[in-house]
PDB file of N, CA, C, O and CB in Angstrom:
ATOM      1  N   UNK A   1     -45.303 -52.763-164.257  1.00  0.00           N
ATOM      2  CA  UNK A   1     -44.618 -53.911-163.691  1.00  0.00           C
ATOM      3  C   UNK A   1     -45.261 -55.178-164.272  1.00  0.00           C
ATOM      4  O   UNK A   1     -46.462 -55.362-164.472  1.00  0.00           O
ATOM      5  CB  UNK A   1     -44.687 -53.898-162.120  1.00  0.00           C
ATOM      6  N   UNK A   2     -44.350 -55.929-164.480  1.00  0.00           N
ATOM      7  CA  UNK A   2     -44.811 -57.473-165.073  1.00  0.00           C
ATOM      8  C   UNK A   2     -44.948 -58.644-163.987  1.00  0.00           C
ATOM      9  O   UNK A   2     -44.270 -58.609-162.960  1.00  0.00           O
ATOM     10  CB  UNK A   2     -43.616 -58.057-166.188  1.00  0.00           C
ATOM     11  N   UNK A   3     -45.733 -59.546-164.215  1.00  0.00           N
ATOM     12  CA  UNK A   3     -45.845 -60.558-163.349  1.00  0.00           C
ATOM     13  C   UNK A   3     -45.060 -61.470-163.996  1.00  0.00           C
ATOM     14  O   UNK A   3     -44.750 -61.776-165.147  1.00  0.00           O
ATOM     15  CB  UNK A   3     -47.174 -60.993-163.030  1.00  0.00           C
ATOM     16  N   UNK A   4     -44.748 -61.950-162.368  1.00  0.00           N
ATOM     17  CA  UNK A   4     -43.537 -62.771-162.615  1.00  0.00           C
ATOM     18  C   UNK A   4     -43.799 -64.594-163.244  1.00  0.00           C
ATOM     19  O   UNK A   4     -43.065 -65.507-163.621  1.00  0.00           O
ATOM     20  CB  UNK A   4     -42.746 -62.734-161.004  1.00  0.00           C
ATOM     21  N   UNK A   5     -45.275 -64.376-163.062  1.00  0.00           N
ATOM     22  CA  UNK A   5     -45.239 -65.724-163.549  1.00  0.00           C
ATOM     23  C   UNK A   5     -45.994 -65.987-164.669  1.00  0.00           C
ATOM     24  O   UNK A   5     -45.990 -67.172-165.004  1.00  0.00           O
ATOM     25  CB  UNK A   5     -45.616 -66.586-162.622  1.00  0.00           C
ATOM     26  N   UNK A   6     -46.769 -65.082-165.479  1.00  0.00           N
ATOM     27  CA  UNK A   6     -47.351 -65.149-166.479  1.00  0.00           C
ATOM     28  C   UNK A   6     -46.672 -63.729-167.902  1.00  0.00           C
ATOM     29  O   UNK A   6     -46.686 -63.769-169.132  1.00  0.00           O
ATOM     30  CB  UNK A   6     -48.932 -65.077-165.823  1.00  0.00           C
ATOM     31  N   UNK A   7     -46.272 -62.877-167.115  1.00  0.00           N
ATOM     32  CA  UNK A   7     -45.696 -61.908-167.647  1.00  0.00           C
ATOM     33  C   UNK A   7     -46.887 -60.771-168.338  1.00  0.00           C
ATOM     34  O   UNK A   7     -46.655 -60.059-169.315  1.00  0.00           O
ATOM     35  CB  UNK A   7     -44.687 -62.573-168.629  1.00  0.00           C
ATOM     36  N   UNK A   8     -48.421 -60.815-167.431  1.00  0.00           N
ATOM     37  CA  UNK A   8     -49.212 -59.767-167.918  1.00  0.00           C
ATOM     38  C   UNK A   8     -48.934 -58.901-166.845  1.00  0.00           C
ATOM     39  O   UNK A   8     -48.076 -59.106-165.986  1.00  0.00           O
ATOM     40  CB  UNK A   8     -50.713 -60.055-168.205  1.00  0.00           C
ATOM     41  N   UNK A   9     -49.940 -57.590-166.942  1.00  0.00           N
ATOM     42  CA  UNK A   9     -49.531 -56.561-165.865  1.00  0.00           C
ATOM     43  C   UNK A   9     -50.744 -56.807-164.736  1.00  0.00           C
ATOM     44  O   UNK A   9     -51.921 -57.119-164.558  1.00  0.00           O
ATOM     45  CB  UNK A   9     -49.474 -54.815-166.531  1.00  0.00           C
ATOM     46  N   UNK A  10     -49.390 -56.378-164.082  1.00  0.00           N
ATOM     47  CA  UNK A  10     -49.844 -56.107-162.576  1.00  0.00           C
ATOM     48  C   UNK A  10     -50.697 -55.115-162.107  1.00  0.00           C
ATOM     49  O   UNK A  10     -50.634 -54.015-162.656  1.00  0.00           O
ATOM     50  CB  UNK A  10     -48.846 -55.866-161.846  1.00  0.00           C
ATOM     51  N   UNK A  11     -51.730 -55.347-160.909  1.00  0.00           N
ATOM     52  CA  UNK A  11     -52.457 -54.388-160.650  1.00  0.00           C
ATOM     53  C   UNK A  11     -52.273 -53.952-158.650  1.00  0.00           C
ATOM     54  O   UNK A  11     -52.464 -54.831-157.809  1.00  0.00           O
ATOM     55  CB  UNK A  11     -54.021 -54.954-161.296  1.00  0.00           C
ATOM     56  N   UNK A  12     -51.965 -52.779-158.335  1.00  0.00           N
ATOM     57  CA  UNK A  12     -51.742 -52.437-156.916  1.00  0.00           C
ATOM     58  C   UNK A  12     -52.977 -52.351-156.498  1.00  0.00           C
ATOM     59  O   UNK A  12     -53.911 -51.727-157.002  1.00  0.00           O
ATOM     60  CB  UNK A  12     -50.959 -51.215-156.594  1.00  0.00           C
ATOM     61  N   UNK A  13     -52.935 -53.262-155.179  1.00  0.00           N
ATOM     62  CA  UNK A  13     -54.452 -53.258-154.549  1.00  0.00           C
ATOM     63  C   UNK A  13     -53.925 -52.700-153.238  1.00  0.00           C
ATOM     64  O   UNK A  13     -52.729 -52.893-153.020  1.00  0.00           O
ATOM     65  CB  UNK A  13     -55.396 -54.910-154.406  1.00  0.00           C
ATOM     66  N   UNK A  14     -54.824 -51.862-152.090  1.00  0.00           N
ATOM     67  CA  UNK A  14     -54.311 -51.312-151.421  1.00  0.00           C
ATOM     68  C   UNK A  14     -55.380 -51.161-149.946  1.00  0.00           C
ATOM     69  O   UNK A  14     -56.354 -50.447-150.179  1.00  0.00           O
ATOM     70  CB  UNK A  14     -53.855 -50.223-152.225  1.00  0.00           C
ATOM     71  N   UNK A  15     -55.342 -51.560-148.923  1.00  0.00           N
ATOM     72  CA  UNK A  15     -56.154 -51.902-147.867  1.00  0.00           C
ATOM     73  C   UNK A  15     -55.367 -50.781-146.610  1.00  0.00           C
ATOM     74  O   UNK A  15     -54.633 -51.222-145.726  1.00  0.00           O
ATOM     75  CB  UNK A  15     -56.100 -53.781-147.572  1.00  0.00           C
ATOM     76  N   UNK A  16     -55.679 -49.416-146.759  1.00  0.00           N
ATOM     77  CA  UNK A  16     -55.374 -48.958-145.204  1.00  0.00           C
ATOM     78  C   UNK A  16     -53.823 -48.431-146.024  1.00  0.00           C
ATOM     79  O   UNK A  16     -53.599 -48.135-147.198  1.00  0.00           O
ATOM     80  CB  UNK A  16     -55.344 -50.533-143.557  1.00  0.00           C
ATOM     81  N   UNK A  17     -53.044 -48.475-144.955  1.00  0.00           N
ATOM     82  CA  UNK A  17     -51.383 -48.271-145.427  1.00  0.00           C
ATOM     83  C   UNK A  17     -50.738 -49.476-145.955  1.00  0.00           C
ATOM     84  O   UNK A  17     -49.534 -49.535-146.201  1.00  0.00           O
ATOM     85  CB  UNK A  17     -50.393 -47.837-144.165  1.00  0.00           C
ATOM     86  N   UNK A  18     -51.656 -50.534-146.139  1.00  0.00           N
ATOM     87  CA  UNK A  18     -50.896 -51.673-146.830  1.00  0.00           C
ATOM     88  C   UNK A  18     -51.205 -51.819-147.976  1.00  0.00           C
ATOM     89  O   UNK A  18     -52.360 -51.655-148.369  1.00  0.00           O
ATOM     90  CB  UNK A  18     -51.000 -52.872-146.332  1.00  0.00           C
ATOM     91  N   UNK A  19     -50.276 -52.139-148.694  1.00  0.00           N
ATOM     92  CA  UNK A  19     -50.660 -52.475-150.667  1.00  0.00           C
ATOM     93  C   UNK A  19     -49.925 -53.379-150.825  1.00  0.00           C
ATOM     94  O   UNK A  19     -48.976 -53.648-150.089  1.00  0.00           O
ATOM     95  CB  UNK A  19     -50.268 -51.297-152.048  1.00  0.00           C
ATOM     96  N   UNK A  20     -50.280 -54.005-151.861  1.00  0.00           N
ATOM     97  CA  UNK A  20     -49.265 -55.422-152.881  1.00  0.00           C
ATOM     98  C   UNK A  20     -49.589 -54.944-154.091  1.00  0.00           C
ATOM     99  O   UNK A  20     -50.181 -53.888-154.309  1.00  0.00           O
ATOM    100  CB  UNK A  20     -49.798 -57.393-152.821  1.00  0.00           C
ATOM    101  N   UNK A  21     -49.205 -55.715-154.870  1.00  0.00           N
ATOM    102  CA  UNK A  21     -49.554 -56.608-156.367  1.00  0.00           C
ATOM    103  C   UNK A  21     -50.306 -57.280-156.626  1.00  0.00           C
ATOM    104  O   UNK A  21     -50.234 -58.137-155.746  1.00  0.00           O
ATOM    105  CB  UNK A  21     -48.896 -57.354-156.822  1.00  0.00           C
ATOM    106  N   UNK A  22     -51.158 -57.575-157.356  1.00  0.00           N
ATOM    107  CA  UNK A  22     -51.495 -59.152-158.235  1.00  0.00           C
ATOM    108  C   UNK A  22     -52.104 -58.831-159.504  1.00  0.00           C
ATOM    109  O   UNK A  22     -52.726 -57.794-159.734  1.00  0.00           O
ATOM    110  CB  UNK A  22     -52.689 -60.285-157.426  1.00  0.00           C
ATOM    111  N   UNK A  23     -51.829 -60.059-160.557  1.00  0.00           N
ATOM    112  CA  UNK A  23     -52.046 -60.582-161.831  1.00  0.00           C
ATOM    113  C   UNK A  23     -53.687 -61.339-161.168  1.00  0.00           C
ATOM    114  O   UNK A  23     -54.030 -62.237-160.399  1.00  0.00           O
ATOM    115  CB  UNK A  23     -50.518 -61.772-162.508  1.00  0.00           C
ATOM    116  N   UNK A  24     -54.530 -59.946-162.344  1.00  0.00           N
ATOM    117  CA  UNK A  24     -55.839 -60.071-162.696  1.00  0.00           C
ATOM    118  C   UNK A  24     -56.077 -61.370-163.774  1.00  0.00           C
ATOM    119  O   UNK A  24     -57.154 -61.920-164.000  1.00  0.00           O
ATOM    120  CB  UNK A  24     -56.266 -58.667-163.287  1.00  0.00           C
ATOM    121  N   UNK A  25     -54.958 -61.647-164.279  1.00  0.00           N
ATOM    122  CA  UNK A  25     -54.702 -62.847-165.754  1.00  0.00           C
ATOM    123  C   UNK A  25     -54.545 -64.431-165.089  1.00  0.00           C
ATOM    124  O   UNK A  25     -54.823 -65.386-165.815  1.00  0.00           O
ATOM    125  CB  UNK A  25     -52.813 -62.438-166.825  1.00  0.00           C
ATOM    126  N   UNK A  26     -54.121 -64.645-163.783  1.00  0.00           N
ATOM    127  CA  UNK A  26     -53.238 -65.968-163.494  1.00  0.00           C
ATOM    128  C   UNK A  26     -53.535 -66.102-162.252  1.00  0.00           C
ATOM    129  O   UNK A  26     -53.612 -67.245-161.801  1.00  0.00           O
ATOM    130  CB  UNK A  26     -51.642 -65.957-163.704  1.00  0.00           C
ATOM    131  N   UNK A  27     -53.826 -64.708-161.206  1.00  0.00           N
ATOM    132  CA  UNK A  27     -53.801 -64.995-160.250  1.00  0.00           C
ATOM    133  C   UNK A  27     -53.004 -64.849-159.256  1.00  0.00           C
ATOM    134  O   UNK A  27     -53.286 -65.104-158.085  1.00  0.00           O
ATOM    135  CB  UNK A  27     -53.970 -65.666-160.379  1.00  0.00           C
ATOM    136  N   UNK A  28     -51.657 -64.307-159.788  1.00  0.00           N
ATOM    137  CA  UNK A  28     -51.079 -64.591-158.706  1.00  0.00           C
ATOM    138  C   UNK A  28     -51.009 -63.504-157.694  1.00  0.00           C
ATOM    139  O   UNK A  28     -51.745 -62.590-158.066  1.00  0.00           O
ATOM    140  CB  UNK A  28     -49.936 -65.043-159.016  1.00  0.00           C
ATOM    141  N   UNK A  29     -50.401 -63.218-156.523  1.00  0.00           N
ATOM    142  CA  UNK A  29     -50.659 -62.130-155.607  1.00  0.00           C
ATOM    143  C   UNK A  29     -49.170 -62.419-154.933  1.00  0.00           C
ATOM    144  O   UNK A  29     -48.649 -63.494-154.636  1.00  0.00           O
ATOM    145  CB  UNK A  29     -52.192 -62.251-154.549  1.00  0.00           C
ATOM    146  N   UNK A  30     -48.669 -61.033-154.800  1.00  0.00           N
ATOM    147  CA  UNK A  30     -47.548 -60.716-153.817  1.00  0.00           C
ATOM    148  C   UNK A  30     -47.623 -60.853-152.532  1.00  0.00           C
ATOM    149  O   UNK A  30     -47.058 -60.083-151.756  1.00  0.00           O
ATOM    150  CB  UNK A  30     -47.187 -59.578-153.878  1.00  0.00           C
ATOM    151  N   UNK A  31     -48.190 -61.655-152.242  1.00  0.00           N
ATOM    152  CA  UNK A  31     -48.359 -61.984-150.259  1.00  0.00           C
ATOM    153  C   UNK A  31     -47.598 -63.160-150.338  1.00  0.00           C
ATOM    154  O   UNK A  31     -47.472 -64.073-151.153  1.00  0.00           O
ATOM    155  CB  UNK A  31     -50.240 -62.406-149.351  1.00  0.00           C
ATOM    156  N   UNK A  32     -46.891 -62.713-148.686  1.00  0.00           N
ATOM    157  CA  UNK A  32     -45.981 -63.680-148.338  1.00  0.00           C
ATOM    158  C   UNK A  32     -46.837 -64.487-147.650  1.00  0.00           C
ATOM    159  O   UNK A  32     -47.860 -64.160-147.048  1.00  0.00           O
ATOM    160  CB  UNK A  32     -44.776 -63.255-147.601  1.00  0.00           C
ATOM    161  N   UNK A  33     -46.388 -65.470-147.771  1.00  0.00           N
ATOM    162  CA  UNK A  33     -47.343 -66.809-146.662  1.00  0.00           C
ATOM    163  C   UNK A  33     -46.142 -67.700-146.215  1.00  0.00           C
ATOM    164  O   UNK A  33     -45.017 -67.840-146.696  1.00  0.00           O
ATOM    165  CB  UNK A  33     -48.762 -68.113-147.707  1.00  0.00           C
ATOM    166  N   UNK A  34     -46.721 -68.220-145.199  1.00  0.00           N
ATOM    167  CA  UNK A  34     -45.850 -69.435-144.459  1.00  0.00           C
ATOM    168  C   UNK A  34     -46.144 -71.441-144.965  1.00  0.00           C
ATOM    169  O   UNK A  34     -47.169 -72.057-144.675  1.00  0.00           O
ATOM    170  CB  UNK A  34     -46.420 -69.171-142.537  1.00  0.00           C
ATOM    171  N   UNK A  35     -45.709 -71.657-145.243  1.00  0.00           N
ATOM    172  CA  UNK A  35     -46.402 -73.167-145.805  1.00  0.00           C
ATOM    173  C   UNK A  35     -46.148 -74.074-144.890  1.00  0.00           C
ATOM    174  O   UNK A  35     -46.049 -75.258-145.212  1.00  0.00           O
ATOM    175  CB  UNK A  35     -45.831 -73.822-147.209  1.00  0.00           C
ATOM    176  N   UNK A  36     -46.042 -73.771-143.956  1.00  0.00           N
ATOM    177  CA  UNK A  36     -45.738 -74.687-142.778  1.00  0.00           C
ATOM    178  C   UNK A  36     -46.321 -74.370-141.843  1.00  0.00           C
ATOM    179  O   UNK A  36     -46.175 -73.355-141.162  1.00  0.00           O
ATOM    180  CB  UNK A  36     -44.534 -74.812-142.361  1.00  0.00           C
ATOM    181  N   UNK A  37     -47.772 -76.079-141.601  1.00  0.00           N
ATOM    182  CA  UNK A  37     -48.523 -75.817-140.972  1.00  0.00           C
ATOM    183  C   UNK A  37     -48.448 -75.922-139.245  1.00  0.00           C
ATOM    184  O   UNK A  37     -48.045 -76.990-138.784  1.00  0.00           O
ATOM    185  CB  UNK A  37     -49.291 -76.395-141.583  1.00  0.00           C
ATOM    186  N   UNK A  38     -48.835 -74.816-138.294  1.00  0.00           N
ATOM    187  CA  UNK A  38     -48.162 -75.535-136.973  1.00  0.00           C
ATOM    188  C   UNK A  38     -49.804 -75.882-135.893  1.00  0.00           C
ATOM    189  O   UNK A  38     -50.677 -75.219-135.332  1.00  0.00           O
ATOM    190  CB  UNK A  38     -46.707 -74.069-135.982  1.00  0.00           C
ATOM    191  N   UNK A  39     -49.467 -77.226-136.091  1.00  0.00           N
ATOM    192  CA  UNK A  39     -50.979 -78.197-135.456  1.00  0.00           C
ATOM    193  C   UNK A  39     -50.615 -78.371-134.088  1.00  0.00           C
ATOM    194  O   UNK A  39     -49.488 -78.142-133.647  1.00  0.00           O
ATOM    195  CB  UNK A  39     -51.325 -79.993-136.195  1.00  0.00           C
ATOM    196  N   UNK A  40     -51.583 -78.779-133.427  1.00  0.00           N
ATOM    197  CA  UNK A  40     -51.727 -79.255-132.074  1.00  0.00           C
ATOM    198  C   UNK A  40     -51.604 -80.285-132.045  1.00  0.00           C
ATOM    199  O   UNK A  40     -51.437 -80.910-133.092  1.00  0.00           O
ATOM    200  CB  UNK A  40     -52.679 -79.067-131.440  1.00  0.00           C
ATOM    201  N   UNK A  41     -51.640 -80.985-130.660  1.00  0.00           N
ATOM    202  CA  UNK A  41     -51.791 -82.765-131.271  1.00  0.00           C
ATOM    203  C   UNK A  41     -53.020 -82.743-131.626  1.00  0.00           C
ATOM    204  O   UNK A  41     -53.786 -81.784-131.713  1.00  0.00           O
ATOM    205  CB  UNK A  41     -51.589 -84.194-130.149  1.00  0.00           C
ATOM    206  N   UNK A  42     -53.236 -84.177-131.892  1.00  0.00           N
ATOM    207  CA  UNK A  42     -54.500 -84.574-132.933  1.00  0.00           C
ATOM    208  C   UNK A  42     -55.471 -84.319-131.572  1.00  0.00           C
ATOM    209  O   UNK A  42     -55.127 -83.788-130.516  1.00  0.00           O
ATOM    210  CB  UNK A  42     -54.532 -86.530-133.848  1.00  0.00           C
ATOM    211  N   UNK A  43     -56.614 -84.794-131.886  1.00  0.00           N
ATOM    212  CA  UNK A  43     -57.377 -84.862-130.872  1.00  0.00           C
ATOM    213  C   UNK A  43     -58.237 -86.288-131.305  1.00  0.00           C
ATOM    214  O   UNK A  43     -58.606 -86.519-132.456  1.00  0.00           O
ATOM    215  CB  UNK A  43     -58.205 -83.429-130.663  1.00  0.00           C
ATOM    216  N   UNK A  44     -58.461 -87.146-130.190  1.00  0.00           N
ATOM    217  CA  UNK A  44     -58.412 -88.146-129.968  1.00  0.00           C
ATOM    218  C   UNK A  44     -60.280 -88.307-130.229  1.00  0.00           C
ATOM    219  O   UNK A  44     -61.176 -87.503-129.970  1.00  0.00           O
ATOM    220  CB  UNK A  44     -57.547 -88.392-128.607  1.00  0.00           C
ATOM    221  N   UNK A  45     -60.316 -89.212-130.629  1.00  0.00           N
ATOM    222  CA  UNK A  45     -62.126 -89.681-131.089  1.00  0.00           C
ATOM    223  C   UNK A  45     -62.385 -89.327-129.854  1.00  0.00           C
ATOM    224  O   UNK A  45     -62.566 -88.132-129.621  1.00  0.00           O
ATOM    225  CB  UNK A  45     -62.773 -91.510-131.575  1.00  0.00           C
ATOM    226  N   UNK A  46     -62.464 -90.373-128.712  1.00  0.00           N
ATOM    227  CA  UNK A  46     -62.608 -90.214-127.291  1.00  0.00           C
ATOM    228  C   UNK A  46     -63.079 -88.837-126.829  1.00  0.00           C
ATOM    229  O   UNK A  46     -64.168 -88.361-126.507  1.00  0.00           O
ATOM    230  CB  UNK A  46     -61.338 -90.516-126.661  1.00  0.00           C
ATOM    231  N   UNK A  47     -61.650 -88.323-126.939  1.00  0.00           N
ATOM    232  CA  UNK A  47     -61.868 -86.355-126.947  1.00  0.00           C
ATOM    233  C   UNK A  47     -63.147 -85.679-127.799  1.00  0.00           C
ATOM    234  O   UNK A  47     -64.164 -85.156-127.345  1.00  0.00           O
ATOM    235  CB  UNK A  47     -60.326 -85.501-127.872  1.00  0.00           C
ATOM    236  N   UNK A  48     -62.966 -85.766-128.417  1.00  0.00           N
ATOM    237  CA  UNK A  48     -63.895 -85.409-129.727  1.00  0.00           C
ATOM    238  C   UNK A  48     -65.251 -85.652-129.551  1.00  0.00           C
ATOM    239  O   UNK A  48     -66.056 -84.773-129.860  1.00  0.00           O
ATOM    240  CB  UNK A  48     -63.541 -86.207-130.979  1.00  0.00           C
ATOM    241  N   UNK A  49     -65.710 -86.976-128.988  1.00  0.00           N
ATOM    242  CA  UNK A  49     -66.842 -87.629-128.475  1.00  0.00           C
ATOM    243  C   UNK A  49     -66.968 -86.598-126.957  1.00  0.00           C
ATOM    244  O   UNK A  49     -67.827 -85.718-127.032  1.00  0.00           O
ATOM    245  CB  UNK A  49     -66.530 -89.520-128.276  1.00  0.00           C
ATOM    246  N   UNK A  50     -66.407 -86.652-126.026  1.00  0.00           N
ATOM    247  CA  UNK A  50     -66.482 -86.007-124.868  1.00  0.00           C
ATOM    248  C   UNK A  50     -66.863 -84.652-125.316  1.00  0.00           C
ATOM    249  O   UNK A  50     -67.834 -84.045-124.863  1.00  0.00           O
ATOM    250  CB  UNK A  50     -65.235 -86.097-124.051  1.00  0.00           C
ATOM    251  N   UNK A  51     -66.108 -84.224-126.175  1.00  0.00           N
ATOM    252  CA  UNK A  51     -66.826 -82.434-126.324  1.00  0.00           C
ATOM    253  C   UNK A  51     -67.933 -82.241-126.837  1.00  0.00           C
ATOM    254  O   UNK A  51     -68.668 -81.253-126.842  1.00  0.00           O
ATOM    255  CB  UNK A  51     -66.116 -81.402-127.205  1.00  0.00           C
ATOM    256  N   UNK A  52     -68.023 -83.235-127.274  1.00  0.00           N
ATOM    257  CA  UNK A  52     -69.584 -83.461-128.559  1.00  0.00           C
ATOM    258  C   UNK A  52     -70.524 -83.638-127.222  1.00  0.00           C
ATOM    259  O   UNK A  52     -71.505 -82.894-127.192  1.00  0.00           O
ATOM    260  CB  UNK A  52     -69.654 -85.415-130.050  1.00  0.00           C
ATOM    261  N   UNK A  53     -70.335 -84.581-126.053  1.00  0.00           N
ATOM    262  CA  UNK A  53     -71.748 -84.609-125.383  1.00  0.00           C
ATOM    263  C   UNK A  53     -71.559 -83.544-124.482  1.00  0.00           C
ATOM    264  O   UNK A  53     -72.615 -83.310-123.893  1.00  0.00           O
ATOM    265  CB  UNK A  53     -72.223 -86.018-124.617  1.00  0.00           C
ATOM    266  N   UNK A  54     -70.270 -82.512-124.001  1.00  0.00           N
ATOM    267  CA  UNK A  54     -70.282 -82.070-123.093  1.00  0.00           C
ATOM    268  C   UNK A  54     -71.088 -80.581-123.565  1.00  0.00           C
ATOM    269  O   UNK A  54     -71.478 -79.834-122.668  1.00  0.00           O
ATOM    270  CB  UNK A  54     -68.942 -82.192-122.519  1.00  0.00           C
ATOM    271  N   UNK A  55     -71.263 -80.286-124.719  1.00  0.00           N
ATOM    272  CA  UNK A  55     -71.768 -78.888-125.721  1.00  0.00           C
ATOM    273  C   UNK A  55     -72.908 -79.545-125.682  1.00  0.00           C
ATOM    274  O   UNK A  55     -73.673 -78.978-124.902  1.00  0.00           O
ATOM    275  CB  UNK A  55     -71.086 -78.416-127.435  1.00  0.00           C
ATOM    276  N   UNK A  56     -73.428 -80.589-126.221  1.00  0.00           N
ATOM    277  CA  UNK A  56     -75.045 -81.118-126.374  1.00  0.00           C
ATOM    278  C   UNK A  56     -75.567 -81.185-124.935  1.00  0.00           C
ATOM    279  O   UNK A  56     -76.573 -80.517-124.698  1.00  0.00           O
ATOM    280  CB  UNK A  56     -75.232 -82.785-127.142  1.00  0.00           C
ATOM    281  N   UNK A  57     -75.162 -81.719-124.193  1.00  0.00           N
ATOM    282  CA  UNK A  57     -75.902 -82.395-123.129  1.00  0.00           C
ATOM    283  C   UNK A  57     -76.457 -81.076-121.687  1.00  0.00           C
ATOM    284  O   UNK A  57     -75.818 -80.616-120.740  1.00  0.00           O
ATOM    285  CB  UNK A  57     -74.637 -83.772-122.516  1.00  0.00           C
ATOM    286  N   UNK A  58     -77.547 -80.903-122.044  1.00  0.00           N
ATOM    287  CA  UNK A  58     -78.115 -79.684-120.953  1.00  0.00           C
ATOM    288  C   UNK A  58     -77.464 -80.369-119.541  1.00  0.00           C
ATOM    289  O   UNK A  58     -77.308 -81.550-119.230  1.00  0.00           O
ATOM    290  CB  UNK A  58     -80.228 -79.504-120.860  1.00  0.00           C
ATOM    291  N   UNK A  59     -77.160 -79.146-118.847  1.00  0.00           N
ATOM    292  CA  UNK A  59     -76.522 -79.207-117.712  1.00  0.00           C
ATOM    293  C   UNK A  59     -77.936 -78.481-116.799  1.00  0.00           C
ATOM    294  O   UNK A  59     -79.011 -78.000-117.158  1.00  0.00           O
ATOM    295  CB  UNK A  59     -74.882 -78.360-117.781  1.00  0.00           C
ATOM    296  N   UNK A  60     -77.283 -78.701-115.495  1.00  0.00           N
ATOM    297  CA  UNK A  60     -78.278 -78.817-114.051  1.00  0.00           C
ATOM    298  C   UNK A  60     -77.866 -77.453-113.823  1.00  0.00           C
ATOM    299  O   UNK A  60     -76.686 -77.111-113.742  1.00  0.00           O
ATOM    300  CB  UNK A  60     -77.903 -80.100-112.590  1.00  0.00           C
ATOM    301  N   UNK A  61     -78.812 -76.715-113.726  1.00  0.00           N
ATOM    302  CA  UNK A  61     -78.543 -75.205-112.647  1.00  0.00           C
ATOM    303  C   UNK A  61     -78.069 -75.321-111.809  1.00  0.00           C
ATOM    304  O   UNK A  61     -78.808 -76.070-111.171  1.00  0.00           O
ATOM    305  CB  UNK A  61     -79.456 -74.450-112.053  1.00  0.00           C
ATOM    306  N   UNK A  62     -76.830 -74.995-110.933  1.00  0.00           N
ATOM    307  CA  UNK A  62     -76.636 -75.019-109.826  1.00  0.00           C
ATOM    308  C   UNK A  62     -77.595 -74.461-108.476  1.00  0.00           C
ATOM    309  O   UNK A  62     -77.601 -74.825-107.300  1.00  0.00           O
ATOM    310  CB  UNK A  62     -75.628 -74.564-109.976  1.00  0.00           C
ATOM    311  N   UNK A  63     -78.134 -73.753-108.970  1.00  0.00           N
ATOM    312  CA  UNK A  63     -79.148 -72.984-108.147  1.00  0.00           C
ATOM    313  C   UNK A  63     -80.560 -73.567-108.044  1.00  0.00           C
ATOM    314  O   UNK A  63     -81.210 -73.046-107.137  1.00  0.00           O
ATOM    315  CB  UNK A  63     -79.286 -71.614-108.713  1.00  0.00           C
ATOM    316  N   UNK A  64     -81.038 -74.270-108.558  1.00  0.00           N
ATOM    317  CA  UNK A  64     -81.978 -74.771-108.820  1.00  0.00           C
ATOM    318  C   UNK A  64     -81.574 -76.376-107.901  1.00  0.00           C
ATOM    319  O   UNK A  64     -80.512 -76.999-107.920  1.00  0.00           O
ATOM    320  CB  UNK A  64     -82.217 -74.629-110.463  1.00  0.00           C
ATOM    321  N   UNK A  65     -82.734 -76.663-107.226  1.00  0.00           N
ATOM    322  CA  UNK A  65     -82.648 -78.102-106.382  1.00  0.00           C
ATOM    323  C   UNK A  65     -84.132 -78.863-106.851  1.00  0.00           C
ATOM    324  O   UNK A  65     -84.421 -79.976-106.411  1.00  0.00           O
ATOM    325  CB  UNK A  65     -82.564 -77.803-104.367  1.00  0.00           C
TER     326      UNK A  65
END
């Protein structure tokens, strides 16, 4: 089999019951991918700052007086 984008041969790589293709020459690989990224909202400095001291900042035992 030829690759489709350079036209050297292809090599079957094979993980478990799954296998593809790819060009050892160019690179390319038969995996499908999605190019559309799906984000959260942003997260806000503010936010960002709050998680930053809430992970750093040692907290009080409850058990302890």
């Amino acid at each position: 089999m030829k690759c489709p984008r350079c036209q050297g041969s292809l090599e079957e790589l094979s993980l478990g019951d799954v296998s593809t293709v790819a060009c050892p020459h160019c690179g390319f690989a038969d995996v499908p991918v999605d190019h559309i990224r799906e984000e959260d909202e942003p997260e806000s400095w503010r936010d960002a700052f709050n998680r930053f001291y809430e992970d750093t900042t040692p907290r009080e035992d409850a058990t302890e007086h």
